[in-house]
Legacy VTK file of the C-alpha trace (Angstrom):
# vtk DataFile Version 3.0
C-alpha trace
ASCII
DATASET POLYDATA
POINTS 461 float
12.647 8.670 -11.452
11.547 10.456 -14.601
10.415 8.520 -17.634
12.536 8.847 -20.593
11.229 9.317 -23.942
13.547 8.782 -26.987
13.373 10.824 -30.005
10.977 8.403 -32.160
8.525 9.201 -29.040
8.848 5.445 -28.005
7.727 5.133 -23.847
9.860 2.588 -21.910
8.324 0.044 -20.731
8.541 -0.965 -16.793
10.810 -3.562 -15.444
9.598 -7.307 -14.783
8.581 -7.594 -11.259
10.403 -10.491 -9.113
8.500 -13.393 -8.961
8.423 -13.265 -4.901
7.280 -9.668 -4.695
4.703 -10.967 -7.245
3.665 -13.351 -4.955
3.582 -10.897 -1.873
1.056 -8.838 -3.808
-0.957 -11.861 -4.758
-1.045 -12.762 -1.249
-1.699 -8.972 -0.226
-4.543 -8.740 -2.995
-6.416 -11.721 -1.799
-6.374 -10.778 2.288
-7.605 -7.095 1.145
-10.561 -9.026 -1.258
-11.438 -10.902 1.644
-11.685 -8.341 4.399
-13.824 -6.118 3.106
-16.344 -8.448 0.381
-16.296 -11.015 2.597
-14.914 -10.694 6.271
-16.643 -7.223 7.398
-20.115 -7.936 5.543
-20.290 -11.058 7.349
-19.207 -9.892 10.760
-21.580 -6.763 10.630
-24.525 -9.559 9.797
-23.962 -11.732 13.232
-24.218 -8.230 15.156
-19.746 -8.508 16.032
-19.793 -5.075 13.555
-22.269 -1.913 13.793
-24.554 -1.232 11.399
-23.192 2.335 12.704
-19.330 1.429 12.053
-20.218 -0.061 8.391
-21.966 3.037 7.807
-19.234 5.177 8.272
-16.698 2.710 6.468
-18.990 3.123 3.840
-19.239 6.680 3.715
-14.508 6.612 3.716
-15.065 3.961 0.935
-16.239 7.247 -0.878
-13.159 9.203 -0.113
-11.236 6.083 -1.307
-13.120 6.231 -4.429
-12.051 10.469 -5.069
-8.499 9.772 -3.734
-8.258 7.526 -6.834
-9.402 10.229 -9.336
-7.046 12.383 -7.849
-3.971 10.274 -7.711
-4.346 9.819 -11.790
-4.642 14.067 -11.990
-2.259 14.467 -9.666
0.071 11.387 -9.258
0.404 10.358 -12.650
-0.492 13.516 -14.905
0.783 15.769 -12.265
-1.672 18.520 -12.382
-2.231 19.314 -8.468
-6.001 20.093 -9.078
-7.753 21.819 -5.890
-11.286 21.509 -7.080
-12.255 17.941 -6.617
-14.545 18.833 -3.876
-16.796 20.480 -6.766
-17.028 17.697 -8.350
-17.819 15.768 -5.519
-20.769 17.726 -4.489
-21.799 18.012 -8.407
-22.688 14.470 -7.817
-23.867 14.629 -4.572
-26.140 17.277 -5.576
-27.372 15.506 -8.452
-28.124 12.054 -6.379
-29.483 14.095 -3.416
-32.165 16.195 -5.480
-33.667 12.648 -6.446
-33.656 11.562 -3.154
-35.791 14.802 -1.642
-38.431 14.391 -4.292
-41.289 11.920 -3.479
-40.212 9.751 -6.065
-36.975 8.940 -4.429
-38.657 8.470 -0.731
-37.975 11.804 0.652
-39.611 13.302 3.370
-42.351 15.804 2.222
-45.411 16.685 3.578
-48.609 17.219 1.811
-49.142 20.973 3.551
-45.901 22.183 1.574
-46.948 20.792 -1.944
-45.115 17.706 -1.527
-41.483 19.292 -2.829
-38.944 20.164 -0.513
-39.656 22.208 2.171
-36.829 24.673 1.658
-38.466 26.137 -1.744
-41.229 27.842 0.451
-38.475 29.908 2.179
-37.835 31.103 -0.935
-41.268 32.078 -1.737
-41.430 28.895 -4.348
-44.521 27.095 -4.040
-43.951 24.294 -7.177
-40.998 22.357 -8.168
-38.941 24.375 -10.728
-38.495 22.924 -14.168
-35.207 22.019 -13.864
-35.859 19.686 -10.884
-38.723 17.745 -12.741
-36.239 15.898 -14.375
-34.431 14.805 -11.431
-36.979 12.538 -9.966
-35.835 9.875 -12.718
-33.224 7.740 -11.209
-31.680 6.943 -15.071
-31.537 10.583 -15.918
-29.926 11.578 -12.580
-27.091 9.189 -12.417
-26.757 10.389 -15.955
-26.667 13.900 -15.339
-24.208 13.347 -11.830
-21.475 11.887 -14.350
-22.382 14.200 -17.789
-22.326 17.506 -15.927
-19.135 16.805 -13.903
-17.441 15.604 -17.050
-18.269 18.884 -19.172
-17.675 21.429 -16.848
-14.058 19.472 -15.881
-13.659 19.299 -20.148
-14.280 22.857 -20.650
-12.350 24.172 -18.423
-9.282 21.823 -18.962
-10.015 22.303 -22.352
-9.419 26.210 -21.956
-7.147 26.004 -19.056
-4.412 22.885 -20.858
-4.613 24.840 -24.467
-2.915 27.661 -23.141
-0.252 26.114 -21.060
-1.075 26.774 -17.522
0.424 24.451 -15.376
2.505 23.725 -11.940
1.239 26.234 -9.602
-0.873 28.565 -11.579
-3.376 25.682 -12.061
-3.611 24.832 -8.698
-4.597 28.386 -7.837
-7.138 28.802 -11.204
-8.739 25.233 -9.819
-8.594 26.599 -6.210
-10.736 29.833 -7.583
-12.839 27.163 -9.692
-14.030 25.730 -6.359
-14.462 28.937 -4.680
-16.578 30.256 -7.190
-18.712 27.374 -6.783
-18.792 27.231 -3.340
-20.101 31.111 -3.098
-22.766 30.041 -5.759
-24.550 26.999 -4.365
-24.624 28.642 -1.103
-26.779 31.378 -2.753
-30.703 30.952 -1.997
-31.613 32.312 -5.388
-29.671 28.802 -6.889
-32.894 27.180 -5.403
-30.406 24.361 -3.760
-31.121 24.809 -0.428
-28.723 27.445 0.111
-26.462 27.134 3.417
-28.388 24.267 4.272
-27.944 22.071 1.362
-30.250 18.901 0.844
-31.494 16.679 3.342
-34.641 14.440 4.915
-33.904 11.559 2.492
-35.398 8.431 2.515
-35.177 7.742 6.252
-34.214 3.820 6.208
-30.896 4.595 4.439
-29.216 5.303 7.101
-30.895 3.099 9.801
-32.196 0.051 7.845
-29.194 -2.739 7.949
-30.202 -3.705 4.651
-30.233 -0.710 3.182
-26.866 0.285 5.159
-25.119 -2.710 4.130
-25.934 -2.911 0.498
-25.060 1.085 0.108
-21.442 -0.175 1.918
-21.482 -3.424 -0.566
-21.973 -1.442 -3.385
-19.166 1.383 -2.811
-17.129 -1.537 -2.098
-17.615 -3.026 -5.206
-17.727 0.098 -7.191
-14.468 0.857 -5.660
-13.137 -2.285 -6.720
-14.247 -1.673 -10.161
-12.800 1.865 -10.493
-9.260 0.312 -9.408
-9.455 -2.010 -12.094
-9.852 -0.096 -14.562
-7.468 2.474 -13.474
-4.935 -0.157 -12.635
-5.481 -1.087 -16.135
-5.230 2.479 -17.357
-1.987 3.361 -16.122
-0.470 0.288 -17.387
-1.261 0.906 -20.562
0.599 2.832 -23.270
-1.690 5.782 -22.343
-0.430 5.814 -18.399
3.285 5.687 -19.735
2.028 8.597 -21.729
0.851 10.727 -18.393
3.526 9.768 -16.500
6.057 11.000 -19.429
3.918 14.401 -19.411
4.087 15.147 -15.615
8.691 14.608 -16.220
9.081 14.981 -19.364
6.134 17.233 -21.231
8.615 19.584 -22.983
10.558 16.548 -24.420
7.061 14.912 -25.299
5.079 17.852 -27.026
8.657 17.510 -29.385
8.248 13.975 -29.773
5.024 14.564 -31.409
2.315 14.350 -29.121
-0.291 16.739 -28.062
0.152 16.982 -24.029
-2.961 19.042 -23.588
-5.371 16.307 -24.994
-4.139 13.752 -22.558
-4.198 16.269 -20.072
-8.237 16.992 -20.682
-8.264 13.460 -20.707
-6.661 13.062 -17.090
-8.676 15.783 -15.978
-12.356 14.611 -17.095
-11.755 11.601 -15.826
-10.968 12.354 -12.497
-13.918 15.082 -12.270
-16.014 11.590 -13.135
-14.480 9.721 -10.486
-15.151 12.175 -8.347
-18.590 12.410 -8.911
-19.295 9.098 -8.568
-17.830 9.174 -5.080
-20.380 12.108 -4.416
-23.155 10.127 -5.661
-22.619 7.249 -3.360
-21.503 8.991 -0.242
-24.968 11.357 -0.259
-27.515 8.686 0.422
-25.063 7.398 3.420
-24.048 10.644 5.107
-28.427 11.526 4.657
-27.008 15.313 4.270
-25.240 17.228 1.186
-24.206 21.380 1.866
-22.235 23.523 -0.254
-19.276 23.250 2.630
-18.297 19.935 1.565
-17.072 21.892 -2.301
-14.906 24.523 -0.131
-11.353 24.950 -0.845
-10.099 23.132 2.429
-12.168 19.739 1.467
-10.059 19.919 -1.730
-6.957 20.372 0.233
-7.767 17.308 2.601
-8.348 15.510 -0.300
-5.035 16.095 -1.811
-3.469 15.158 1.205
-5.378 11.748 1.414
-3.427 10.662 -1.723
-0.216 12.174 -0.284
-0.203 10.330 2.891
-1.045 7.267 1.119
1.491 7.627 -1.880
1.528 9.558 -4.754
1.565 7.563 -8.118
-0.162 4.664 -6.587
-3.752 4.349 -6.842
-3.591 1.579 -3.787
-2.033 4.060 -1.781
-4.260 6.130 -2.814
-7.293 4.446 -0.914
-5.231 3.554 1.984
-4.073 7.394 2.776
-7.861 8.586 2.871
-9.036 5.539 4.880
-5.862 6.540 7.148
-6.877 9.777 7.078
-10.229 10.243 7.424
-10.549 7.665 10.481
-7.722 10.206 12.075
-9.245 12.834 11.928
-12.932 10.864 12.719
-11.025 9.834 15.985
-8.837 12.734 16.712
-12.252 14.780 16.308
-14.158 12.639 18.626
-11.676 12.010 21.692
-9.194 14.690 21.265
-10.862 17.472 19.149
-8.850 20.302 20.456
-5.689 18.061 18.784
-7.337 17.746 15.134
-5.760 21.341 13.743
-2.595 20.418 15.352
-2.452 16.836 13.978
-3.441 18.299 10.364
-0.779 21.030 10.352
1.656 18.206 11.417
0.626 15.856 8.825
1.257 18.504 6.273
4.759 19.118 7.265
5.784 15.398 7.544
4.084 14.512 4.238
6.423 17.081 2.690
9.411 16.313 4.923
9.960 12.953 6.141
7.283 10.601 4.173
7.095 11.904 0.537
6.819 8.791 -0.806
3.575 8.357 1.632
2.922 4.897 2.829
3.563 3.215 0.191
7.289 3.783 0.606
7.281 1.355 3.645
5.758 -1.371 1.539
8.266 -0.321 -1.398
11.007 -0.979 1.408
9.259 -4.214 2.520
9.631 -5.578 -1.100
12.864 -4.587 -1.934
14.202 -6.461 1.758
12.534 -9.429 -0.213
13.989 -9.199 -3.339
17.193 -9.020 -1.922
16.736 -11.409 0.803
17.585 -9.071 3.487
18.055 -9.246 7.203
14.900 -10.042 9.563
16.061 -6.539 11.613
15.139 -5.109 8.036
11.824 -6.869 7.251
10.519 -6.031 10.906
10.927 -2.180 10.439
9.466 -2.337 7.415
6.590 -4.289 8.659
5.818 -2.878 12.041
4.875 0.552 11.045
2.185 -0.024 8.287
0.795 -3.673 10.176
0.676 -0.980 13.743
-1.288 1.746 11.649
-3.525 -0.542 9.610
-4.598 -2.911 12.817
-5.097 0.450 14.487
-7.433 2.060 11.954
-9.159 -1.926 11.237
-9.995 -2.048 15.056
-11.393 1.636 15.636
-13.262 1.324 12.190
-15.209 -1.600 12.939
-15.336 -1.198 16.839
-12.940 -4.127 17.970
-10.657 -1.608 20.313
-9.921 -3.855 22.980
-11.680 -1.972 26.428
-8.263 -1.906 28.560
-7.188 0.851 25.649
-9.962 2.586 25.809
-9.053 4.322 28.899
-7.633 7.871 29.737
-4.660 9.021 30.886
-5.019 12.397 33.035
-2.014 15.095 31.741
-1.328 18.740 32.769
-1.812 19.954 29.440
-5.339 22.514 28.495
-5.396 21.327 25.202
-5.717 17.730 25.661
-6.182 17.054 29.381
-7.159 13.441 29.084
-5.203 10.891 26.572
-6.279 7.445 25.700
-4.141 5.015 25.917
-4.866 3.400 22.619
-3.081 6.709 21.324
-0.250 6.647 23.533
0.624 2.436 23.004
0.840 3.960 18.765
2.396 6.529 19.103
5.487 4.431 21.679
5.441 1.920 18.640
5.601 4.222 16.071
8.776 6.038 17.924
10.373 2.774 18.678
10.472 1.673 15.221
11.930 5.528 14.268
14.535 5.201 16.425
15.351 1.988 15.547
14.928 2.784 12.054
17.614 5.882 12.657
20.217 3.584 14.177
19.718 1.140 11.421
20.192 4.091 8.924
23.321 6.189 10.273
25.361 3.740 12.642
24.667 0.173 11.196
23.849 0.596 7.561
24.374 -2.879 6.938
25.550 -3.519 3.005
22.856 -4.161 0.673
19.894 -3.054 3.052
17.311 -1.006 1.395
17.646 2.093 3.141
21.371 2.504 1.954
21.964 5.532 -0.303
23.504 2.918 -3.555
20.140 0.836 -3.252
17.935 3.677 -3.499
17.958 4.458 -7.034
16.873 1.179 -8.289
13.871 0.891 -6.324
12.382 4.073 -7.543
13.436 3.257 -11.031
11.304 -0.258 -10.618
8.306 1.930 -8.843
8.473 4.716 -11.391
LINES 1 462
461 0 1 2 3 4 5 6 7 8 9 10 11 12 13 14 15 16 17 18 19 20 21 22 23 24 25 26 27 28 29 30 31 32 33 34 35 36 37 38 39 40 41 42 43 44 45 46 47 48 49 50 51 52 53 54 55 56 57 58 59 60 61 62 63 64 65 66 67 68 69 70 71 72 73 74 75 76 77 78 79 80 81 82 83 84 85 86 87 88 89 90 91 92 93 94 95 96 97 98 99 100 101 102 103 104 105 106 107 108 109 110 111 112 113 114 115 116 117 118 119 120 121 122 123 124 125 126 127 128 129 130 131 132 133 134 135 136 137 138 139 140 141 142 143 144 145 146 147 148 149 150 151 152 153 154 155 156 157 158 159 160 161 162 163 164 165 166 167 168 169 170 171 172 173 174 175 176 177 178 179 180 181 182 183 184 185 186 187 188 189 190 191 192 193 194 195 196 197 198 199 200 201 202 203 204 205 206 207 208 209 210 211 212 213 214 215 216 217 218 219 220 221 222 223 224 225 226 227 228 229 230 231 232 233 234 235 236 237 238 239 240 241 242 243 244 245 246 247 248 249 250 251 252 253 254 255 256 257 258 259 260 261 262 263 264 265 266 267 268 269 270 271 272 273 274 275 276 277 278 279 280 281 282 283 284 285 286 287 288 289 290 291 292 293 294 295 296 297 298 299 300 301 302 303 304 305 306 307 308 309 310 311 312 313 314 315 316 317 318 319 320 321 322 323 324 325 326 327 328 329 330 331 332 333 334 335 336 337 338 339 340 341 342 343 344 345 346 347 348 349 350 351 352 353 354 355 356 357 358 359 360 361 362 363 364 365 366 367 368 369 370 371 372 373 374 375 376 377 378 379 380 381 382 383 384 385 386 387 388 389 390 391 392 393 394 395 396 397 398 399 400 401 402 403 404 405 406 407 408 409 410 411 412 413 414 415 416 417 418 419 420 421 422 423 424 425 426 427 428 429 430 431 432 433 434 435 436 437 438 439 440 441 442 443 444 445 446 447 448 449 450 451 452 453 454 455 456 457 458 459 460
């Protein structure tokens, strides 16, 4: 529901939570903490995980870590911004130029100078000045958060001053990215061009130790980030951006300057999102100029809409959700991905706008006020079937009876695994159930009926 702001400029504080949904979280917070610091490090050590499959969870982890920034642009501030891909790559460019100098074990040979063997296709035969810097580890992590965070304050500076917002800021961010894009693909950039930056230091991507302290680290930097967010949006100042993204007429007359908190928002997330870039470079071993283009953006938006918009935990759970769809989709079904996409767009904006989240949301409120078990189950079965279903095809534990085909008549998929078909039966199942619940039960007091409905998005507001 929208945040009211009375005329002194005073920000309501949320509602106490319920001492058993309190505990739920606790609970929820704990079993999360333990899977991924303790439980997957532990199992990829005694050989049960891939160094492969940690890899790539790593590698999400950095999604996880953008979805966040964007969720506190977009979720909270609500400024839809379509250029977080730039400022993704900003730091993946900055971390991956001091990985393909000597001095951060990349792979040169003495016959081309020892630089980067791309500058001789451009007629370069020594490193250009403004490289030199870069083989300092201090000064690039420096420069992969400073250059993200002035570009992203200059522009919102600009942009937020003169009152663009809502849709003509998604399409000045979408040109931002664009722009970009059509720039670091140019040779003259001395970038690499189409081909971007690669031959890194080889035993980051095949040495466990090296793969599992890159995972342990975005892990832990990840945790970090959420913390501090969390914290963030708790605070006086999150009240603030949640006011401006309902409310910003009513709060520019209460006496506050919108636009600051806006730049604010903004820089921050550009930050976030650079720091995802920096850690996912040195475990994907490859950074082009494709990863800044205006689609990537998109996807990313739709990470934090799958998940739950306004939540930063739903945040990380729509882009692990995602990305391992599409990883899977792409791998067994590739012909499917485009469809899949388009379909997650429309029932994002149809049927789940309150993403994920909402099912948890629905899970609580059945606790709170001690509903039926029919209840609890369909709020349960849908996010515990698509969580045990990403956990098991992230970290290779897909039972080998579901990893069989299905023959079908269809061109565009002839062959379906069963793993796919056994989610997507559950998945209906619990719809359909979920329907009759809804429009021939409704029993009194359940969560899904229409008189309930307000007070759980005033306590999740």
């Amino acid at each position: 529901m929208p945040v009211a702001v009375s005329s002194d400029g005073a920000i309501p504080r949320p509602p106490l939570l319920d001492p058993r949904i309190k505990q739920l979280r606790i609970i929820a917070v704990i079993a999360v903490v333990i899977l991924f610091y303790v439980l997957i490090p532990i199992l990829n050590s005694t050989g049960a995980v891939s160094d492969l499959s940690i890899n790539i969870l790593g590698r999400y982890l950095c999604f996880a870590i953008v979805a966040l920034g964007i969720d506190l642009v977009w979720g909270y501030a609500g400024l839809l911004s379509l250029c977080q891909a730039f400022f993704f790559c900003v730091g993946g460019y900055a971390i991956g130029m001091f990985l393909s100098l000597p001095q951060g074990g990349g792979q040169v040979q003495k016959a081309y100078n020892n630089i980067p063997q791309f500058f001789f296709f451009n007629n370069q035969s020594t490193l250009p000045d403004f490289w030199k810097p870069f083989a300092s580890l201090p000064f690039t992590l420096a420069m992969g958060i400073f250059i993200p965070a002035v570009v992203a304050g200059i522009f919102g500076f600009f942009i937020f001053r003169s009152r663009v917002r809502g849709v003509y800021f998604a399409i000045i961010t979408q040109a931002l990215a664009w722009a970009a894009y059509l720039l670091f693909c140019r040779n003259e950039l001395l970038l690499g061009g189409t081909d971007g930056l690669t031959n890194f230091y080889p035993p980051l991507q095949h040495s466990h130790a090296w793969i599992l302290g890159l995972y342990f680290l975005t892990a832990v930097v990840l945790g970090l980030l959420y913390l501090a967010l969390f914290k963030l949006t708790k605070s006086r100042f999150g009240r603030i951006l949640i006011a401006i993204r309902d409310r910003e007429l009513r709060l520019h007359f209460a006496g506050y300057k919108p636009y600051a908190f806006k730049v604010f928002a903004f820089v921050v997330g550009a930050v976030i999102a650079a720091i995802g870039g920096m850690l996912y470079v040195p475990q994907n071993g490859i950074i082009t100029p494709g990863t800044m283009a205006v689609e990537s953006s998109i996807l990313m938006v739709v990470l934090v809409a799958v998940g739950g918009r306004g939540r930063l935990w739903g945040a990380i759970i729509g882009a692990l959700v995602v990305r391992y769809a599409y990883s899977i989709l792409s791998s067994d079904m590739p012909a499917m991905w485009s469809f899949f996409e388009g379909g997650l767009f429309i029932a994002v904006t149809l049927l789940f706008s309150n993403g994920l989240v909402g099912l948890w949301d629905e899970l609580e409120e059945n606790l709170r006020i001690r509903d039926s078990g029919l209840q609890l189950a369909l709020s349960v079965i849908p996010l515990a079937t698509v969580m045990a279903f990403v956990l098991c095809e992230a970290l290779g534990l897909m039972p080998a009876a579901l990893q069989h085909t299905i023959a079908t008549p269809l061109t565009v998929m002839p062959e379906i695994p069963i793993k796919f078909i056994l989610l997507a039966g559950i998945l209906t199942s619990v719809a359909f159930a979920r329907w009759l619940v809804r429009f021939i039960g409704r029993p009194r007091g359940s969560v899904i009926a229409a008189e309930s409905r307000p007070a759980v998005e005033e306590a999740h507001a």
